[in-house]
C-alpha positions in Angstrom: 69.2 131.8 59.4 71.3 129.2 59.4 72.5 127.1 62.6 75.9 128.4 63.5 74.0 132.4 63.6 71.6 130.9 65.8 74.0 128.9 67.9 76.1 132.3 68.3 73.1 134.5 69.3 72.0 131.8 71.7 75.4 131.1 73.5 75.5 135.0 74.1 72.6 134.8 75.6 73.3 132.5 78.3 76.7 134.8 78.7 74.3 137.4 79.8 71.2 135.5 80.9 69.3 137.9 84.1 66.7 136.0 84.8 68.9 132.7 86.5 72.4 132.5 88.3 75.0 133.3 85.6 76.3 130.4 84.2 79.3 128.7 85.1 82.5 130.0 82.5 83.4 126.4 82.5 79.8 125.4 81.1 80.0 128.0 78.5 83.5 126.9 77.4 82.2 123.6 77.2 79.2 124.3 74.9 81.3 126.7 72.9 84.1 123.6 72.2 80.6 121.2 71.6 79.7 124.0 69.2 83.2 124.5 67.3 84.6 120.9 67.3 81.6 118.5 66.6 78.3 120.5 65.9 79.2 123.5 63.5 81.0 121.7 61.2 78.3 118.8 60.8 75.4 121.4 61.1 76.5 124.9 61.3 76.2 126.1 57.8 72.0 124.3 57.6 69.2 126.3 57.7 67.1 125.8 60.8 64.7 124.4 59.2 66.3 122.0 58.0 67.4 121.1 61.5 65.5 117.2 62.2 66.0 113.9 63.5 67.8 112.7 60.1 70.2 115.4 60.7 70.7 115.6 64.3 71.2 111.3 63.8 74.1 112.2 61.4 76.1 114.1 64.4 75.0 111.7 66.9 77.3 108.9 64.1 80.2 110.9 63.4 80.1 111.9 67.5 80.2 107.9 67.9 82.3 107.4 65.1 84.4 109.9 66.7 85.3 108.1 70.1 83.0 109.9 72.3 81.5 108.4 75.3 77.8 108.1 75.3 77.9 110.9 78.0 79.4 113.5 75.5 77.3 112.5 72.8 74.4 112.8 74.4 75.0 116.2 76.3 76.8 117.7 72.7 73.2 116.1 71.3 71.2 118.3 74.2 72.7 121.5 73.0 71.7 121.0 69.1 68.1 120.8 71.2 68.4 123.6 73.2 69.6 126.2 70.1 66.6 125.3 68.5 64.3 125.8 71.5 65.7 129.2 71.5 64.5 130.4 68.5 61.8 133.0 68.8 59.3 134.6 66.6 58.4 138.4 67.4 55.8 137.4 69.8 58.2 135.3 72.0 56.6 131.8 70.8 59.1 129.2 69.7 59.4 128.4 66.2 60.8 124.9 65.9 59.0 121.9 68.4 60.5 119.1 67.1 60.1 115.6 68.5 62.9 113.9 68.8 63.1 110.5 68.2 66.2 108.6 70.4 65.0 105.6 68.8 65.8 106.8 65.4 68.6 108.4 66.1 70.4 105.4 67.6 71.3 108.1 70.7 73.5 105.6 72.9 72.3 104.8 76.1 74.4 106.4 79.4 74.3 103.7 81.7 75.2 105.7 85.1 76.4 102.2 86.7 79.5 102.8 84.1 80.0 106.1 84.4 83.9 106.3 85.4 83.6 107.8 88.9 86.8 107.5 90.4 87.5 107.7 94.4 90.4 107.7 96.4 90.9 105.4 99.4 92.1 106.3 102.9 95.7 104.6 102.3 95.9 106.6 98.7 95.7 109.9 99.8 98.0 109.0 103.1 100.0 108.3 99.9 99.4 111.5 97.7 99.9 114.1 100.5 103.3 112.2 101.8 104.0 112.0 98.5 103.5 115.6 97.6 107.4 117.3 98.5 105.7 120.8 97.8 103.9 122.0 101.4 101.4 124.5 99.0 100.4 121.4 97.3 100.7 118.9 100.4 98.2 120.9 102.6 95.7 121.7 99.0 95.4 117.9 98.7 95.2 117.3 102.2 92.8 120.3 102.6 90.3 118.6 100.0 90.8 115.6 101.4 89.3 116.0 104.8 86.9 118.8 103.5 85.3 117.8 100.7 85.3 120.9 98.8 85.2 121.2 95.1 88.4 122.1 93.2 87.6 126.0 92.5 86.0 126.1 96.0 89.5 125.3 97.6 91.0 127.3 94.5 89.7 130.3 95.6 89.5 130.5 99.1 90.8 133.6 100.7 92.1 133.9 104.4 90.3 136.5 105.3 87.1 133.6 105.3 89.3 131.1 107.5 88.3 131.3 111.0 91.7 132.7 113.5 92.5 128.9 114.6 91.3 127.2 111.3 89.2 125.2 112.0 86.4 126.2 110.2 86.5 127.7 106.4 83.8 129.4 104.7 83.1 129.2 101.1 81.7 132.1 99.0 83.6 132.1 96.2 85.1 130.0 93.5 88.6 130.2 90.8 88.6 128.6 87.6 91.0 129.6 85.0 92.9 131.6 86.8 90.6 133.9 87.4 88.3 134.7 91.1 84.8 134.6 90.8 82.3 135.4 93.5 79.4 132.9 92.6 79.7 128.9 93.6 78.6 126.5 91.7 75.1 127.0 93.0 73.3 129.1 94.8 73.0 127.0 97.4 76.9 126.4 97.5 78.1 129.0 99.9 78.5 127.1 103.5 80.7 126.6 106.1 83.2 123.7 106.5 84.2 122.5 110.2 87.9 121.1 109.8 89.6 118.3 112.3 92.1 119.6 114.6 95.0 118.1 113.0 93.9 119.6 109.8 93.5 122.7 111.1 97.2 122.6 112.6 98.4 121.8 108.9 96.5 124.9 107.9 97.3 127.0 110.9 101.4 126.5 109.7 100.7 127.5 106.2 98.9 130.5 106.5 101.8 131.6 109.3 101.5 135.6 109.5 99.5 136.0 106.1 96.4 137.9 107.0 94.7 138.1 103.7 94.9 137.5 100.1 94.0 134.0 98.6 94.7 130.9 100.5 96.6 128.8 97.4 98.6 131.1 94.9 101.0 130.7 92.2 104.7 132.5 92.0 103.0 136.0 90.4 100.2 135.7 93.2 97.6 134.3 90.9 94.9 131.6 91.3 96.6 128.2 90.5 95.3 126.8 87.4 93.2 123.8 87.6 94.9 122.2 84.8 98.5 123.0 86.0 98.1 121.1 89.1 96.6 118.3 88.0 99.4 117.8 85.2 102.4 119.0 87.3 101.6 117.6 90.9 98.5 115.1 91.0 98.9 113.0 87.8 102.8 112.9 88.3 102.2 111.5 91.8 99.3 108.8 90.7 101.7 107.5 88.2 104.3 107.0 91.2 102.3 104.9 93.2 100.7 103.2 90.6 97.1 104.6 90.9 95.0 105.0 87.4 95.0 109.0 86.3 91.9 111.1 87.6 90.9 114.5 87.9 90.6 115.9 92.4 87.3 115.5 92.5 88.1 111.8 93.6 89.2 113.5 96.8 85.4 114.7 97.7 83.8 111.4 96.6 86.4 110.0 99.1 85.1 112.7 102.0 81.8 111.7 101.3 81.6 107.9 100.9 84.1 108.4 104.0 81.6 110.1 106.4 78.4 108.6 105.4 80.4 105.0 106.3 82.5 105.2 108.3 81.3 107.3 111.0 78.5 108.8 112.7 78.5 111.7 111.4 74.6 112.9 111.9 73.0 113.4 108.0 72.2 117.4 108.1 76.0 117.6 109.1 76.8 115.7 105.8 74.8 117.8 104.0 75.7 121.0 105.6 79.4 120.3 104.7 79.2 118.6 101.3 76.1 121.0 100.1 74.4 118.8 98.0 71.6 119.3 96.6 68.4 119.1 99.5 66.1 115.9 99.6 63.1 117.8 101.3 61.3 120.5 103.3 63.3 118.7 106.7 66.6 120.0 104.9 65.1 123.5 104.7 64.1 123.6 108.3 67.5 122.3 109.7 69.7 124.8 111.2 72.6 122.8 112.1 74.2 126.1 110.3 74.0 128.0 113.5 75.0 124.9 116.1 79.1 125.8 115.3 79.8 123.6 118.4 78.4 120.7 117.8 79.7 120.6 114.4 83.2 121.2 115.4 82.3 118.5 117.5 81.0 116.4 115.1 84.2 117.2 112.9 86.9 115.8 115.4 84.6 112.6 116.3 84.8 112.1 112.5 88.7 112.0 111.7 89.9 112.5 108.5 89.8 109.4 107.0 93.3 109.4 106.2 97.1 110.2 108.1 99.1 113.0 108.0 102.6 112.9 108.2 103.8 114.6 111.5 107.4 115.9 110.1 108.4 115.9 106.2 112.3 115.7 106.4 113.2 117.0 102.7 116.8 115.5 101.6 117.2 116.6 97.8 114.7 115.3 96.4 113.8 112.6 98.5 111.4 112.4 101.1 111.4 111.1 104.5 108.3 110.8 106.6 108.8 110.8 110.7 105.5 110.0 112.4 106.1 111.2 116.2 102.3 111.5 116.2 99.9 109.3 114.7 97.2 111.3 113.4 94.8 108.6 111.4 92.0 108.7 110.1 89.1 106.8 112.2 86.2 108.0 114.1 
């Protein structure tokens, strides 16, 4: 059997894995583009066995060679590893254990301290969302601003899991591509998120009457594309005020580094909203889930971190911003 059959029977698998949380579509498409760009046609057409740490330190070059960062090289690298872990002999053992030999392989190092992690600051995003002449887009950026919620979480949130004055959104599902799906990132993932009151007075005017049906939508009544708004609305904007290009995950890095800082927002709070990943048995037992009030409370003490612009006068295409109400962004 050579590589590529193997590869193919193994990324099906994960398709249709029952044991674990389906995987992400967005994992799957990455490994399949690993698979088809860089690994198949360096290693697809080997036998398995043939499969070592000469061979896998050939990829790892032309990978190098190629202009990837030493992030992609070494997670392309991790999926050679894992397609041969997979193989099985009729007794469910694994055929191939090799060791692989970093060293050897001259795998480049992934220095975390230079991983490209961008973040916006309070005075940016004041920008972006005054900035942003489209209200559907104004209040998404504004939403994920003062939320911290992942791009498909805010992508696929329906109305019907908004509270009546909006000031508290519950996540249980996710878009990407288009496309609703009702799984999170993980399983831990679904949560509520308490919103400040000015927030929830943006959000209140958007939804007006609409009773149902997904929050953010295109012109059919689709999920936005993830792609679509970072090419047609955030990148377009960043260029305008002279910020470097990123991707809107620099708006929940901002929520976070903004609450653990800058206010005194209580840590299970954090946690509770942002739903990362638990540090211990104390995050198990704490049910700040079921103390609504004092997280609402907790919420407005917080502030968003950032203004919002009180009335957006739109003359042709230009914009003009009249504060009558400051609404900033301190505790």
């Amino acid at each position: 059997m050579t590589f590529r059959e193997q590869a193919d029977t193994w990324l099906e698998g994960m398709r249709n894995r029952r044991r674990k949380q389906p995987l992400a579509p967005s994992t799957i498409a990455t490994w399949a583009y690993a698979l088809e760009k860089w690994i198949n046609p360096n290693l697809g057409d080997l036998p398995l066995e043939s499969i070592n740490n000469a061979s896998l330190k050939k990829l790892v070059d032309t990978m190098v060679e190629g202009g990837l960062s030493p992030k992609s090289v070494s997670n392309y690298s991790q999926v050679v590893k894992i397609v041969m872990k997979s193989v099985r002999d009729e007794k469910g053992q694994r055929v191939f254990n090799v060791e692989w030999d970093h060293e050897y392989i001259e795998m480049p190092v992934v220095n975390p301290q230079k991983q490209r992690r961008p973040s916006f600051t309070g005075d940016v995003v004041t920008a972006i969302v005054g900035n942003t002449d489209e209200q559907k887009y104004r209040v998404l950026f504004a939403l994920l601003a003062s939320s911290g919620l992942r791009f498909g979480e805010a992508l696929g949130l329906n109305i019907n899991n908004i509270s009546p004055d909006c000031s508290t959104i519950k996540i249980v599902q996710k878009a990407w591509g288009s496309e609703v799906q009702d799984r999170l990132k993980t399983v831990r993932g679904e949560r509520e998120v308490d919103l400040h009151p000015d927030m929830a007075g943006m959000l209140r005017e958007f939804i007006g009457d609409r009773n149902s049906g997904l929050l953010f939508v295109s012109r059919r009544g689709r999920p936005l594309h993830q792609s679509s708004v970072l090419r047609r609305k955030l990148h377009p904007i960043l260029a305008k005020l002279g910020q470097p290009k990123c991707g809107v995950h620099a708006f929940r890095r901002f929520r976070n580094t903004y609450l653990r800082n800058f206010t005194a927002t209580p840590p299970g709070v954090l946690q509770f909203w942002m739903r990362h990943a638990g540090e211990g048995m104390s995050d198990l037992y704490d049910k700040i889930k079921s103390n609504v009030a004092f997280r609402k409370e907790m919420a407005e003490k917080a502030g968003l971190g950032f203004e919002l612009p009180s009335k957006i006068l739109v003359i042709g295409r230009k914009l003009e911003f009249a504060r009558d109400l400051e609404m900033t962004a301190t505790a």
